[in-house]
C-alpha positions in Angstrom: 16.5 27.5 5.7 16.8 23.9 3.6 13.5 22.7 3.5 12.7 19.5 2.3 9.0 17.8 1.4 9.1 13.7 1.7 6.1 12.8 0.1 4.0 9.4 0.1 0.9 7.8 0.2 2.4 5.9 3.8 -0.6 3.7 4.0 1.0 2.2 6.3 3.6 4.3 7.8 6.5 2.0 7.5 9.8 1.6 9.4 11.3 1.7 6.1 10.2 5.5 5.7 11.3 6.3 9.6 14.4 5.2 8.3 14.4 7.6 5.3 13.6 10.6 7.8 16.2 9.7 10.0 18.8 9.3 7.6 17.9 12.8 5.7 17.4 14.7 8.7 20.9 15.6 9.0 20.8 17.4 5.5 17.9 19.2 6.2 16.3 21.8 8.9 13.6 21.3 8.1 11.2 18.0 6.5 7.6 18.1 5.8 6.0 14.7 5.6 3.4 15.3 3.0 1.2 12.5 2.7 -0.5 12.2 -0.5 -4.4 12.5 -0.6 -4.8 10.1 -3.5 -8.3 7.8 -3.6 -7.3 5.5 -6.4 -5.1 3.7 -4.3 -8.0 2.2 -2.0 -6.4 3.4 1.3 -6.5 1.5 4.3 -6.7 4.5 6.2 -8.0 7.9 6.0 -5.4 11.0 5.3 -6.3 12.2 8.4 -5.6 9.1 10.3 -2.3 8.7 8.6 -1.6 12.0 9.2 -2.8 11.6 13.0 -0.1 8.4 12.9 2.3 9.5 11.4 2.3 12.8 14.2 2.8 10.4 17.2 5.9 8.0 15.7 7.9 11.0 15.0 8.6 11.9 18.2 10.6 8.5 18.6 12.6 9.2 15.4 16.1 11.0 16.1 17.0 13.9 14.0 19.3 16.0 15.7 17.9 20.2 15.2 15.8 18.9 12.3 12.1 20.0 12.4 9.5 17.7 11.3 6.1 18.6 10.7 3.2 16.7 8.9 0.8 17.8 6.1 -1.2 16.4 3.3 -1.8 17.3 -0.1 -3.5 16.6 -3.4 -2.2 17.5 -6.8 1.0 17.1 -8.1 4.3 16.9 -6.2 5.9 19.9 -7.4 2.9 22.1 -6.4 2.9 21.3 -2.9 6.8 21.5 -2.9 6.6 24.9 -4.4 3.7 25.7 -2.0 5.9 24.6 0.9 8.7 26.9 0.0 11.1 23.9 -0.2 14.6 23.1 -2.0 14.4 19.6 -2.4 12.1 16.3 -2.3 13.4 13.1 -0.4 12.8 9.9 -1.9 13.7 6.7 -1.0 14.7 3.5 -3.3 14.7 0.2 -2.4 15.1 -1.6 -6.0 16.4 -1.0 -9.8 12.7 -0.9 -10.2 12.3 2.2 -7.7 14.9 3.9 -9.6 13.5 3.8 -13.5 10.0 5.1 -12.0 11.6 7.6 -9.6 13.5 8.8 -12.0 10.7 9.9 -14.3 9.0 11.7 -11.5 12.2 13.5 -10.5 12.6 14.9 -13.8 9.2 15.9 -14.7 9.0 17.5 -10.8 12.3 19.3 -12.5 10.5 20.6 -15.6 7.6 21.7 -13.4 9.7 23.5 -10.8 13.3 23.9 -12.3 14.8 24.9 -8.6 13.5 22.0 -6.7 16.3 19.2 -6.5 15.1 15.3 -5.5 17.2 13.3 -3.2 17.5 10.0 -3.3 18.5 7.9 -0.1 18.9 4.2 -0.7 16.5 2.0 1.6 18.4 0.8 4.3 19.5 -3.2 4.3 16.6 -4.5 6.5 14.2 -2.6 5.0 14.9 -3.0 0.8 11.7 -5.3 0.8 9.2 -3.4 2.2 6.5 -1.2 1.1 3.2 0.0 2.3 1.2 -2.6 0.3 3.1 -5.7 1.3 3.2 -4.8 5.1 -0.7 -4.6 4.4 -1.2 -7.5 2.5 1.1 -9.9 4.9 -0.7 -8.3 7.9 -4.6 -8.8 6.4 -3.3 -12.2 5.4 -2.0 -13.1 9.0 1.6 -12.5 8.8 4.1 -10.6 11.2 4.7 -7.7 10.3 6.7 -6.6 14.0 9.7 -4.8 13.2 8.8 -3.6 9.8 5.8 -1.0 11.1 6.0 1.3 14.1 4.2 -0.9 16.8 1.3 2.1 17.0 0.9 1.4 13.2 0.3 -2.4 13.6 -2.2 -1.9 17.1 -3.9 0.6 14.4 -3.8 -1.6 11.3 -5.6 -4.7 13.9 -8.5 -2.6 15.3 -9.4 -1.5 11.8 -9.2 -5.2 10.7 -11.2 -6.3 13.7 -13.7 -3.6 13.3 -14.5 -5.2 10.0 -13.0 -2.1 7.7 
């Protein structure tokens, strides 16, 4: 079985990253969406409710006989990989910039598990420009963000706004 770990803080869940899944689903039975458990980054959302988002969008992503599943983890990325019992990590780049600091982490996720490859898929056109923290700093500053998030992510992202978190 290929197995294949995509991992991210997806604080939001973006349709950037959808795209990612869609497009590596094909080279893949198998993808874990492991969403990163990481406190420093002030998270808009808990890793369970990420998790608990990132569950119901899925089923509206196409990919064929590939099997998606959601988990979360702490640590470093090669751990939960090896953990995972997967062959590869999928990474997305939307920049030069994305590159030279996914490049480092794909080679030291080498030297700590040899056997574990990194793929990289380019962003897709329409979605080069977006990451997690601008879709949250255009939406908190009033912004549209409709047709960059999964429309579940954006009701989500409002409530918690309105409910003063």
């Amino acid at each position: 079985m290929r197995r294949a770990i995509f991992p991210g803080s997806f604080d939001p869940l973006t349709n950037g990253h959808l795209d990612i899944i869609k497009r590596s689903s094909p080279l893949f039975d198998e993808i874990v969406i492991a969403v990163l458990n990481n406190a420093d980054k002030n998270p808009m959302f808990s890793v369970e409710e990420r998790c608990e988002m990132i569950r119901e969008v899925l089923p509206l992503v196409e990919t064929g006989t590939c099997r998606l599943m959601v988990d979360s983890f702490s640590g470093l990325t090669a751990d939960f990989a090896r953990q995972m019992k997967a062959t590869a990590i999928v990474r997305g780049i939307r920049a030069v910039s994305d590159y030279e600091y996914e490049l480092r982490m794909a080679l030291m996720n080498r030297r700590l598990e040899p056997t574990i490859e990194t793929v990289f898929l380019m962003a897709g056109e329409e979605y080069s420009y977006v990451s997690s923290t601008l879709m949250k700093q255009v939406f908190q500053l009033g912004g549209r963000v409709e047709g960059l998030i999964p429309e579940l992510v954006e009701d989500r992202m409002r409530r918690k706004t309105e409910n003063g978190v």
